[in-house]
TORVOPA-958977 format. One line per 2 residues: for each residue x, y, z of N, C-alpha, C. Coordinates in nm, 2 decimals. Example, Ala and Ser with C-alpha at 12.3 -4.5 7.8 and 13.67 -1.06 7.14 Angstrom:
// TORVOPA-958977
1.32/-0.57/0.78/1.23/-0.45/0.78/1.32/-0.33/0.78  1.28/-0.22/0.71/1.37/-0.11/0.71/1.29/0.00/0.79 .
//
This chain:
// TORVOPA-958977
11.29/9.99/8.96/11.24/10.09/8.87/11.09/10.07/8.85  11.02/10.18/8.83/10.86/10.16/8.82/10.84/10.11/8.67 .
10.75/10.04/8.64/10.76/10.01/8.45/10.59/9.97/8.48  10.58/9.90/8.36/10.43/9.83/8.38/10.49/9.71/8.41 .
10.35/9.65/8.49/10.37/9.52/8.59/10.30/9.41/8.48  10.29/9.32/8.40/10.25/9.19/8.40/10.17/9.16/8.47 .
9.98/9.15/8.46/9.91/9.13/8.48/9.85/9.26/8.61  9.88/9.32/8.60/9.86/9.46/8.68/9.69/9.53/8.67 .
9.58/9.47/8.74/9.48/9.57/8.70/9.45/9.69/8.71  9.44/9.79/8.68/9.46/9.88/8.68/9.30/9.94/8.78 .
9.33/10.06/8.88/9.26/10.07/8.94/9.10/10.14/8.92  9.15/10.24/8.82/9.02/10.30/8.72/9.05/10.27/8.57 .
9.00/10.18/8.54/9.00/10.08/8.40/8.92/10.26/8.31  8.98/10.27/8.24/8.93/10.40/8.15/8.78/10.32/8.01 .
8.79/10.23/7.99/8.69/10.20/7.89/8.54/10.22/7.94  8.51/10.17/8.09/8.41/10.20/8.15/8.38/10.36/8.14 .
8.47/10.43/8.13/8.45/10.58/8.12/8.39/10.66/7.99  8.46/10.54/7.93/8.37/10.58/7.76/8.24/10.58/7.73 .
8.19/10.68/7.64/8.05/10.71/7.57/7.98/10.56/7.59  7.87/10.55/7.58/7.84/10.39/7.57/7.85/10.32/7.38 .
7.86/10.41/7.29/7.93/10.40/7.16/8.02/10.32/7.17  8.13/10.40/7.19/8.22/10.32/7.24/8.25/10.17/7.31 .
8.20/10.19/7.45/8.22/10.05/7.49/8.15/9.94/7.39  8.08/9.98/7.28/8.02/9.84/7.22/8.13/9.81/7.09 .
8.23/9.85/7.06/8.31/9.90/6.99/8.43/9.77/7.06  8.43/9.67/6.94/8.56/9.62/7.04/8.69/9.67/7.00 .
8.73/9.71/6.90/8.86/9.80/6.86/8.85/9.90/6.97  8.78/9.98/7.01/8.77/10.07/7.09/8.81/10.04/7.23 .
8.79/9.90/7.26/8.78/9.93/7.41/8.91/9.86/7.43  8.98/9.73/7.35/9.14/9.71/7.33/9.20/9.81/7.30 .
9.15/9.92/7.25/9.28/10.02/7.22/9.29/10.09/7.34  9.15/10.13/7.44/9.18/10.18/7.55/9.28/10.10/7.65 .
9.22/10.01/7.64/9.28/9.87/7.72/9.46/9.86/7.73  9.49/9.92/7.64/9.68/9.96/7.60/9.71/10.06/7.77 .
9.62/10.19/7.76/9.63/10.30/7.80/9.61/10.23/7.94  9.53/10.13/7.97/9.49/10.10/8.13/9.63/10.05/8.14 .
9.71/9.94/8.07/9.82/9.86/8.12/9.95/9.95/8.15  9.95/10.09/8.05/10.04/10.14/8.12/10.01/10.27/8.26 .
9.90/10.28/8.25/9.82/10.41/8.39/9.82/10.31/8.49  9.85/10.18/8.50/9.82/10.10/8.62/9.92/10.13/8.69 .
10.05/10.13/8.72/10.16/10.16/8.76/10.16/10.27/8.85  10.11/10.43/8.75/10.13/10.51/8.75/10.00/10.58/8.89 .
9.92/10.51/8.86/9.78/10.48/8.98/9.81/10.44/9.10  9.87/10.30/9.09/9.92/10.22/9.26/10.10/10.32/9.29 .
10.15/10.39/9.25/10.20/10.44/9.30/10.15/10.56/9.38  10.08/10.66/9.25/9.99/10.76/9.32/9.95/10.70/9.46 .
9.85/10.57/9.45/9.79/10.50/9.56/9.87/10.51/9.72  9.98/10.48/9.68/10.10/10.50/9.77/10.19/10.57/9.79 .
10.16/10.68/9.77/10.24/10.78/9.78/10.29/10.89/9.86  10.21/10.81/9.98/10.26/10.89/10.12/10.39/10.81/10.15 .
10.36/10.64/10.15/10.51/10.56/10.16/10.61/10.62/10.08  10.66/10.67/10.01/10.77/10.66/9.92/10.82/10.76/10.01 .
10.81/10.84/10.08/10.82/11.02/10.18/10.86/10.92/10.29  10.88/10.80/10.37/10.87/10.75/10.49/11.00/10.66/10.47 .
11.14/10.67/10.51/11.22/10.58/10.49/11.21/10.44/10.51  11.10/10.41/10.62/11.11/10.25/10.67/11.04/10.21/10.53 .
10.93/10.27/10.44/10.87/10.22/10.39/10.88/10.20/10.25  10.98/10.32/10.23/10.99/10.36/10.06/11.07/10.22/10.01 .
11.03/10.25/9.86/11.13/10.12/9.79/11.25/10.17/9.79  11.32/10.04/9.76/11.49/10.06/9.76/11.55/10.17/9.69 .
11.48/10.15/9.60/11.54/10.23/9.44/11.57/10.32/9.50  11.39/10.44/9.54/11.41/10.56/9.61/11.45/10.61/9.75 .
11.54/10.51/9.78/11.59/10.52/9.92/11.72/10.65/9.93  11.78/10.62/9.76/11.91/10.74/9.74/11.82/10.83/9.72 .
11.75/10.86/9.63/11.64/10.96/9.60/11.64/11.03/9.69  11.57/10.99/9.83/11.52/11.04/9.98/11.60/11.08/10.07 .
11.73/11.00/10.04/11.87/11.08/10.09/11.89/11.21/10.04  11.88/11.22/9.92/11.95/11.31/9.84/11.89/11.43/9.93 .
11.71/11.40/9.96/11.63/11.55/10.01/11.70/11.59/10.13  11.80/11.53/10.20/11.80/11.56/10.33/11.94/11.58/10.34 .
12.07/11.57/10.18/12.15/11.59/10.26/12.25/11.53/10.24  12.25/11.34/10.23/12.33/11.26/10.30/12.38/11.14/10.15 .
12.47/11.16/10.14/12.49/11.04/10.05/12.49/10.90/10.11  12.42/10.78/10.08/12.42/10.70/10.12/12.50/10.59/10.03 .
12.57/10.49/10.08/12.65/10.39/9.99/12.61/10.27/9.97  12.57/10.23/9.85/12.52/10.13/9.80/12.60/9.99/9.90 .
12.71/10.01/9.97/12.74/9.87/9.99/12.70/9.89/10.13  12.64/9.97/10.20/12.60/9.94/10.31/12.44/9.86/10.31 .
12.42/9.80/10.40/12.26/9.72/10.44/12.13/9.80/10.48  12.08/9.76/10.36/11.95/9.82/10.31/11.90/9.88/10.45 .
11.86/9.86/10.56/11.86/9.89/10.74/11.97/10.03/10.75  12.03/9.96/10.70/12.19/10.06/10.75/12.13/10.22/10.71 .
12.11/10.19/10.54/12.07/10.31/10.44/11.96/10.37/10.50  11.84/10.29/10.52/11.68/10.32/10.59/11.74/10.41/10.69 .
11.85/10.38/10.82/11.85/10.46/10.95/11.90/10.56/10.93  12.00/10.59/10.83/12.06/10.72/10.82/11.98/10.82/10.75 .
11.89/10.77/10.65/11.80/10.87/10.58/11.72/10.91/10.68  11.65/10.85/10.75/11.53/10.87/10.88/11.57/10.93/11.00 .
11.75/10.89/11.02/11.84/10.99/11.15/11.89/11.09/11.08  11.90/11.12/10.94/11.95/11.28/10.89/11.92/11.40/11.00 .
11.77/11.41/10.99/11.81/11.56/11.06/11.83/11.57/11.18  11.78/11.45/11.26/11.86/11.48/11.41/11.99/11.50/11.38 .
12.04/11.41/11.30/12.22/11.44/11.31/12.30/11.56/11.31  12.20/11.60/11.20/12.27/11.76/11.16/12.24/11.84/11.26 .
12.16/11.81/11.37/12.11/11.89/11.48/12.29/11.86/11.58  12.30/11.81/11.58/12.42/11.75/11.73/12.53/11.76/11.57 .
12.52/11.79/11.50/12.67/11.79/11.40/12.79/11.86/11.46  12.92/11.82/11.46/13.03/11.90/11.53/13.07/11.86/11.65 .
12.95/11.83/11.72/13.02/11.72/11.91/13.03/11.56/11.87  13.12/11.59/11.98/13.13/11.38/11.99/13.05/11.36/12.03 .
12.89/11.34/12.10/12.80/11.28/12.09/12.74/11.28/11.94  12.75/11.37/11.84/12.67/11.34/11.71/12.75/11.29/11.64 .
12.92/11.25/11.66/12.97/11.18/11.57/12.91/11.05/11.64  12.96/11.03/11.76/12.92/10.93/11.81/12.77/10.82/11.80 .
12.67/10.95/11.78/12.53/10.87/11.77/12.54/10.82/11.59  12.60/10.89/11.50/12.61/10.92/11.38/12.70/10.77/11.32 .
12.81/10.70/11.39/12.88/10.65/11.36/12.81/10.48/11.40  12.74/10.51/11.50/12.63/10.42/11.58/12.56/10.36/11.51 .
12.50/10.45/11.42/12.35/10.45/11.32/12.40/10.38/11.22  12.52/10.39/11.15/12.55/10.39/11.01/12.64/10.28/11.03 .
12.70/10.22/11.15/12.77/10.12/11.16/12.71/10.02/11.23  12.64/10.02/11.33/12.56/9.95/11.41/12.64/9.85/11.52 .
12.74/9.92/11.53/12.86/9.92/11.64/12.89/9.94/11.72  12.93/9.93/11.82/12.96/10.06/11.97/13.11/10.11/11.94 .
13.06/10.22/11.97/13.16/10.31/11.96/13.23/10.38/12.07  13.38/10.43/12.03/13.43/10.49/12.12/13.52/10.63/12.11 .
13.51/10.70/12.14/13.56/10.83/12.13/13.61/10.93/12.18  13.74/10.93/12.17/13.85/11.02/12.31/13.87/11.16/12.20 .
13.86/11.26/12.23/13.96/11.34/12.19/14.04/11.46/12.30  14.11/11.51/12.25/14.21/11.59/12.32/14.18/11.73/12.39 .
14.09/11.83/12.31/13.99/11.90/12.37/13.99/11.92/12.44  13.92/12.02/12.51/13.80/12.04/12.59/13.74/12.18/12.56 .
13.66/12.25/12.68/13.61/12.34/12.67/13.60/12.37/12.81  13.65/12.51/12.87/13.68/12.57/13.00/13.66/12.75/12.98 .
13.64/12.78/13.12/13.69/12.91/13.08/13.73/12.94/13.28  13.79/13.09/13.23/13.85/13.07/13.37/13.77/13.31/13.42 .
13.78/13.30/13.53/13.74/13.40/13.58/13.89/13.51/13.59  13.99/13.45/13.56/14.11/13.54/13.58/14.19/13.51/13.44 .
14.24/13.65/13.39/14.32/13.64/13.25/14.41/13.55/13.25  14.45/13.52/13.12/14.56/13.45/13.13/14.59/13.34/13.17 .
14.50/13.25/13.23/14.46/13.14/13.22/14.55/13.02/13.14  14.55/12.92/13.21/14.64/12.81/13.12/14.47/12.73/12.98 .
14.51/12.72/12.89/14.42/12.64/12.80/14.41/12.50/12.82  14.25/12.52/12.80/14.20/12.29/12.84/14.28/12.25/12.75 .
14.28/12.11/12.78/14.35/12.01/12.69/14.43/12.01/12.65  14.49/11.99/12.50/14.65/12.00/12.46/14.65/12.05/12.36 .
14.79/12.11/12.31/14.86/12.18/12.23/14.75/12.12/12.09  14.82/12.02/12.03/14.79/11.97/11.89/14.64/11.88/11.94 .
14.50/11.91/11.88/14.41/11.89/11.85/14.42/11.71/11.80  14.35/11.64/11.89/14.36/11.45/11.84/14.24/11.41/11.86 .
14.17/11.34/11.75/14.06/11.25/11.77/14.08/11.12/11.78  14.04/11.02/11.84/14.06/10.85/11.84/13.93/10.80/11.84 .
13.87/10.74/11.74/13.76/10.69/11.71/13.84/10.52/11.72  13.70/10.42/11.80/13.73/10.25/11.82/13.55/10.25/11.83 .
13.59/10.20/11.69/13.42/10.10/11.66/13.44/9.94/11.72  13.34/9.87/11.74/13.38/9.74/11.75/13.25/9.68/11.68 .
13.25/9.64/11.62/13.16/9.54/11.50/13.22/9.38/11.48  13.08/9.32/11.42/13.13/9.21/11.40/13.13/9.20/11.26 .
13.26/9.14/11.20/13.23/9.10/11.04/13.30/9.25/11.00  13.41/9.31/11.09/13.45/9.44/11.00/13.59/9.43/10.90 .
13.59/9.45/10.81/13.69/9.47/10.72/13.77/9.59/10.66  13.84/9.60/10.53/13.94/9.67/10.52/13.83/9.81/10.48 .
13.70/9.76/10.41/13.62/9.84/10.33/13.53/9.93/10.46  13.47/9.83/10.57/13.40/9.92/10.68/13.52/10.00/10.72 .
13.63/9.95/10.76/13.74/10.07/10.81/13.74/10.21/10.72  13.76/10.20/10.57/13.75/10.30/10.50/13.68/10.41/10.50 .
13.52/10.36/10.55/13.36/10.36/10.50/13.39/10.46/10.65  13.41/10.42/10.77/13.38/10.48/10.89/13.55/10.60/10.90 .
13.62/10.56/10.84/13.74/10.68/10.80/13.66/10.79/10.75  13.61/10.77/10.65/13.56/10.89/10.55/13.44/10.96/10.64 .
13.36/10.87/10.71/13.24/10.94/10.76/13.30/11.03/10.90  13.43/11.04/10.97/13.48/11.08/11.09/13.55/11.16/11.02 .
13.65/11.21/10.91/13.64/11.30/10.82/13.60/11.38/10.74  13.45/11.39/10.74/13.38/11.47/10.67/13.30/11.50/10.82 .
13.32/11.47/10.97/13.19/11.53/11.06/13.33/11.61/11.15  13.44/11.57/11.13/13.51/11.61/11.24/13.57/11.78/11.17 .
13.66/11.89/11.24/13.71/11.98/11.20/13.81/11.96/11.11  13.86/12.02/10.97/13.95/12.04/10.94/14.09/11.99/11.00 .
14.16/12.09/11.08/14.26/12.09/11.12/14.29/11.95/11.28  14.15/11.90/11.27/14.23/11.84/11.38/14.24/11.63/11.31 .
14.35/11.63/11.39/14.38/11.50/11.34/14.35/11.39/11.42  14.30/11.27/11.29/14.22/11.14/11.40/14.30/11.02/11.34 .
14.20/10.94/11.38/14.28/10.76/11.36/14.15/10.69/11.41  14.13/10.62/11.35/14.04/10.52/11.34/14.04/10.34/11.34 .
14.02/10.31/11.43/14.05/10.15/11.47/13.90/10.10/11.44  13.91/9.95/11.40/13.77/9.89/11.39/13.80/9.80/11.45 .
13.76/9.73/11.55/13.78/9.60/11.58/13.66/9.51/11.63  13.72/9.36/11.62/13.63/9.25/11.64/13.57/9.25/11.81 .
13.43/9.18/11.83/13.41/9.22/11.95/13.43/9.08/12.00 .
//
């Protein structure tokens, strides 16, 4: 959270700004002196405020913030890295959203895993009617991450994100395993 900082100089001290009345005025220039400790903050962020727009760079805090602009809910129990790549890979993602290469690069980024990805599919077309159709009857996805350190919660975490990128109607399964 931004607050005032404990010993924070402030970058344009406002008493120097005053009438010269004033600065000889020591009530005057303590009371401004309030107004420098809390504008200091408010200054060095200004200062920095092309960082806070740049996910490698922004503070934590505003890391959901910066998700939010692009889209993506990000989950507090993943690694701060983890969070940074997905806010910074958002819009390529949504570019490739809907193929197995963007689940694929997508599940890559956010798990830091290799991945693997069969589905049932395809896509053909044929020059004469009537044609037999690619692939099979009932629509199957098979997602196999392999990570190290995965548990019942990454299983969940990469369920949910293969279900919210994949179609409605087609059905998946999801394996994590140790490498």
């Amino acid at each position: 959270m931004r607050g005032t900082i404990a010993g924070l100089e402030s970058a344009a001290p406002l008493g120097p700004m005053l009438p010269a009345i004033y600065q000889e005025d020591d009530f005057s220039m303590r009371f401004i002196a309030g107004f420098d400790d809390v504008l200091a903050p408010i200054l060095v962020a200004l200062d920095c405020l092309i960082d806070y727009f740049d996910p490698a760079l922004t503070p934590t805090d505003f890391l959901e913030w910066l998700a939010s602009w692009v889209g993506i809910e990000v989950d507090e129990s993943w690694a701060t890295d983890r969070r940074r790549a997905a806010v910074s890979t958002a819009v390529e993602m949504y570019r490739m959203r809907g193929t197995i290469s963007g689940l694929r690069a997508n599940l890559e980024v956010l798990s830091g895993g290799e991945v693997e990805i069969t589905d049932s599919g395809g896509v053909a077309f044929s020059t004469s009617p009537m044609g037999s159709l690619p692939g099979q009857d009932s629509p199957r996805l098979a997602v196999r991450v392999t990570i190290a350190g995965a548990d019942d919660r990454t299983t969940k975490a990469i369920d949910a994100i293969v279900s919210a990128a994949k179609p409605a109607h087609v059905v998946h399964r999801v394996e994590v395993v140790e490498p």
